[in-house]
C-alpha positions in Angstrom: 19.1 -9.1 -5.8 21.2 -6.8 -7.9 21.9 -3.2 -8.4 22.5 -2.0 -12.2 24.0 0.9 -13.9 23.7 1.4 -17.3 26.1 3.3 -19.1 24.1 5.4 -21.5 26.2 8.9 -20.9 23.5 11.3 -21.3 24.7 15.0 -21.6 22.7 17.7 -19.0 23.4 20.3 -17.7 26.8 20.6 -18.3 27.3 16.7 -16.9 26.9 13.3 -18.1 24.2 11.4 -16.4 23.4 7.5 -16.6 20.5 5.6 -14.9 20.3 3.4 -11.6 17.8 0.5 -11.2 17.9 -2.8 -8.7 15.5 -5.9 -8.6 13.2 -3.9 -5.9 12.3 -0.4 -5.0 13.0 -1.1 -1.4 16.9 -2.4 -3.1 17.0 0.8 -5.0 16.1 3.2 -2.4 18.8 1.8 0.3 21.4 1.2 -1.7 20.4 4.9 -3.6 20.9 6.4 -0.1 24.3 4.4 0.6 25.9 6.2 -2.3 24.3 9.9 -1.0 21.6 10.3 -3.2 18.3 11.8 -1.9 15.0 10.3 -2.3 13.5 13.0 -3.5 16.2 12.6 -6.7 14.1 9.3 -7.7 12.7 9.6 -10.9 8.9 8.1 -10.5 7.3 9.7 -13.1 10.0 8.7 -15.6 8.9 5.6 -18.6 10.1 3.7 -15.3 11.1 4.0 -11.9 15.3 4.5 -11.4 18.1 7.5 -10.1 20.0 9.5 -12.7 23.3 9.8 -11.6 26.5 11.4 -12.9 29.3 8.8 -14.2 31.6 10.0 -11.6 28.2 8.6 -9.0 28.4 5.1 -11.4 32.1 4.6 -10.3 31.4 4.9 -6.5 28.4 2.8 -7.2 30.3 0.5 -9.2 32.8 0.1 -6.2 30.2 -0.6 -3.8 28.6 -3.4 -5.8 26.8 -2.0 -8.8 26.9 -4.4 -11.7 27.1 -2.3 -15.3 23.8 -3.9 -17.1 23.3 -4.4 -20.2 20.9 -3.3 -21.9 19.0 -6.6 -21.4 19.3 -6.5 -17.7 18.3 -2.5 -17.3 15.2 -3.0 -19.4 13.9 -6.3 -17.5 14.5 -4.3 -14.1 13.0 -1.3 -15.5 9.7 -3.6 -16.1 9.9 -4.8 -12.8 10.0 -1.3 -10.9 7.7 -0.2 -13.2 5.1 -3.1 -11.8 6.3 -2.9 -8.6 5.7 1.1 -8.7 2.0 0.6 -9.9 1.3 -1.8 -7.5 2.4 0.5 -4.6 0.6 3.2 -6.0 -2.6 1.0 -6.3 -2.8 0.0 -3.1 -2.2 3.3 -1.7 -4.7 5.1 -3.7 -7.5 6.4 -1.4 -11.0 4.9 -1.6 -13.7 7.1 -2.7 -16.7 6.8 -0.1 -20.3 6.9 -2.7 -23.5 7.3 -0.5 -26.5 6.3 -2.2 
């Protein structure tokens, strides 16, 4: 399993920002809080599931075994969590009781 890091450089508020993404939520999320980011920072709701992070985050995260996708690699993960994310939030879903 891998951890990615694209490099897109997008400019907000007042920073430059770029996007995290692994093979697996589970691998996003631990190695996410390994480099100090809080889950509440994951971007669900996003076209897919990943962490913005500021470049200066992308180096540490680099460092610590981050691979820098390309654009290949971010947008297969990115289809992946996006799955993965569904799935979770299929079978979590509560189950409307109908009494007839």
């Amino acid at each position: 399993m891998t951890i990615y890091v694209d490099n897109v450089k997008v400019k907000w508020a007042g920073c430059e920002w770029c996007h995290l993404v692994a093979d697996t939520l589970d691998e996003l999320h631990n190695f996410a809080s390994q480099i100090g980011l809080r889950r509440q920072w994951f971007q669900s709701s996003a076209s897919y599931p990943h962490y913005d992070i500021k470049l200066e985050v992308r180096k540490r995260a680099i460092q610590l075994g981050a691979v820098p996708g390309t654009r290949r690699q971010i947008i297969e993960c990115a289809k992946k969590l996006k799955l993965e994310y569904q799935s979770l939030k299929t079978e979590t879903a509560p189950q409307l009781k109908l009494l007839f």
